[in-house]
C-alpha positions in Angstrom: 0.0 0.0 0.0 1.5 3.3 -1.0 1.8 6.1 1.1 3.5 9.5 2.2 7.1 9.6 3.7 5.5 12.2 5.6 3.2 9.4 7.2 5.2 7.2 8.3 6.5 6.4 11.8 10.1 6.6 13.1 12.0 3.1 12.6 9.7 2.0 9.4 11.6 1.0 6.7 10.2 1.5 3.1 11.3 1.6 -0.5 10.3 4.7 -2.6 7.8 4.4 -5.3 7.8 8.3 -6.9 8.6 11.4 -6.0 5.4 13.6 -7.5 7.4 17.4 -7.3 9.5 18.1 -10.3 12.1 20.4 -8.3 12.6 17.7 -5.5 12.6 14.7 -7.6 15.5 16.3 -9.7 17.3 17.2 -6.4 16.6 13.7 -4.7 17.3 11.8 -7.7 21.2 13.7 -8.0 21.4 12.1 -4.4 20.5 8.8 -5.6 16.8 8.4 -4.5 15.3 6.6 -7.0 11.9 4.7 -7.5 13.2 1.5 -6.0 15.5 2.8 -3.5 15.6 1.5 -0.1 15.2 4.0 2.9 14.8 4.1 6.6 13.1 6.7 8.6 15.5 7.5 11.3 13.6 10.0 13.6 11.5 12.9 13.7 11.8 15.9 15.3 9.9 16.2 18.9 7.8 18.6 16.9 7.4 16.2 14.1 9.4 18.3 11.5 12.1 17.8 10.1 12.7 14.3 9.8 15.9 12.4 8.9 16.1 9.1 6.7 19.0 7.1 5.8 19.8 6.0 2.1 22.5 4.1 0.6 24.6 4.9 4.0 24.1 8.3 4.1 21.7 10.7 6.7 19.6 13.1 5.2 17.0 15.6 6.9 13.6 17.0 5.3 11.0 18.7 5.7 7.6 17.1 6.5 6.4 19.6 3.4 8.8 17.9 1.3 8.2 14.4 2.4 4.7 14.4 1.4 5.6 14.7 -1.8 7.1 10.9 -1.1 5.1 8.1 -1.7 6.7 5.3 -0.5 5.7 1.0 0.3 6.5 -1.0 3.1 9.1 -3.5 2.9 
Protein backbone atom coordinates (compact mmCIF):
# COMPACT_ATOMS: atom_id res chain seq x y z
CA UNK A 1 0.00 0.00 0.00
CA UNK A 2 1.52 3.27 -1.04
CA UNK A 3 1.76 6.07 1.12
CA UNK A 4 3.52 9.50 2.20
CA UNK A 5 7.09 9.60 3.71
CA UNK A 6 5.54 12.17 5.63
CA UNK A 7 3.19 9.41 7.18
CA UNK A 8 5.18 7.25 8.34
CA UNK A 9 6.46 6.40 11.80
CA UNK A 10 10.13 6.56 13.06
CA UNK A 11 12.03 3.08 12.57
CA UNK A 12 9.71 2.02 9.44
CA UNK A 13 11.57 1.00 6.70
CA UNK A 14 10.19 1.49 3.13
CA UNK A 15 11.27 1.63 -0.50
CA UNK A 16 10.29 4.71 -2.58
CA UNK A 17 7.81 4.41 -5.35
CA UNK A 18 7.77 8.32 -6.90
CA UNK A 19 8.64 11.42 -5.98
CA UNK A 20 5.45 13.63 -7.53
CA UNK A 21 7.42 17.37 -7.28
CA UNK A 22 9.46 18.08 -10.25
CA UNK A 23 12.12 20.40 -8.33
CA UNK A 24 12.55 17.71 -5.45
CA UNK A 25 12.60 14.72 -7.61
CA UNK A 26 15.46 16.26 -9.65
CA UNK A 27 17.34 17.19 -6.38
CA UNK A 28 16.57 13.74 -4.66
CA UNK A 29 17.34 11.83 -7.72
CA UNK A 30 21.18 13.72 -7.96
CA UNK A 31 21.37 12.10 -4.36
CA UNK A 32 20.51 8.81 -5.63
CA UNK A 33 16.85 8.37 -4.55
CA UNK A 34 15.32 6.56 -6.95
CA UNK A 35 11.89 4.72 -7.55
CA UNK A 36 13.20 1.51 -6.05
CA UNK A 37 15.47 2.76 -3.48
CA UNK A 38 15.58 1.50 -0.13
CA UNK A 39 15.21 3.98 2.88
CA UNK A 40 14.81 4.14 6.59
CA UNK A 41 13.09 6.68 8.64
CA UNK A 42 15.47 7.47 11.32
CA UNK A 43 13.60 9.99 13.60
CA UNK A 44 11.51 12.90 13.70
CA UNK A 45 11.75 15.86 15.32
CA UNK A 46 9.90 16.21 18.88
CA UNK A 47 7.79 18.61 16.89
CA UNK A 48 7.44 16.24 14.07
CA UNK A 49 9.40 18.33 11.52
CA UNK A 50 12.12 17.80 10.10
CA UNK A 51 12.74 14.33 9.77
CA UNK A 52 15.91 12.40 8.92
CA UNK A 53 16.13 9.12 6.65
CA UNK A 54 18.98 7.05 5.84
CA UNK A 55 19.77 6.01 2.09
CA UNK A 56 22.54 4.11 0.65
CA UNK A 57 24.55 4.94 3.98
CA UNK A 58 24.11 8.32 4.08
CA UNK A 59 21.69 10.69 6.75
CA UNK A 60 19.56 13.15 5.18
CA UNK A 61 17.00 15.58 6.93
CA UNK A 62 13.58 16.96 5.33
CA UNK A 63 11.02 18.74 5.74
CA UNK A 64 7.62 17.12 6.49
CA UNK A 65 6.43 19.59 3.38
CA UNK A 66 8.80 17.92 1.27
CA UNK A 67 8.18 14.44 2.41
CA UNK A 68 4.72 14.42 1.35
CA UNK A 69 5.58 14.67 -1.82
CA UNK A 70 7.13 10.91 -1.15
CA UNK A 71 5.10 8.11 -1.70
CA UNK A 72 6.70 5.28 -0.53
CA UNK A 73 5.72 1.03 0.27
CA UNK A 74 6.47 -1.03 3.11
CA UNK A 75 9.12 -3.51 2.91
Amino acid sequence: MTMKLSEMSAGSKVVIETICHPFLSSKLTEMGMLSGTELELLYKAPLGDPIAIRVKGFTVCLRLDEAKYIHVDSL
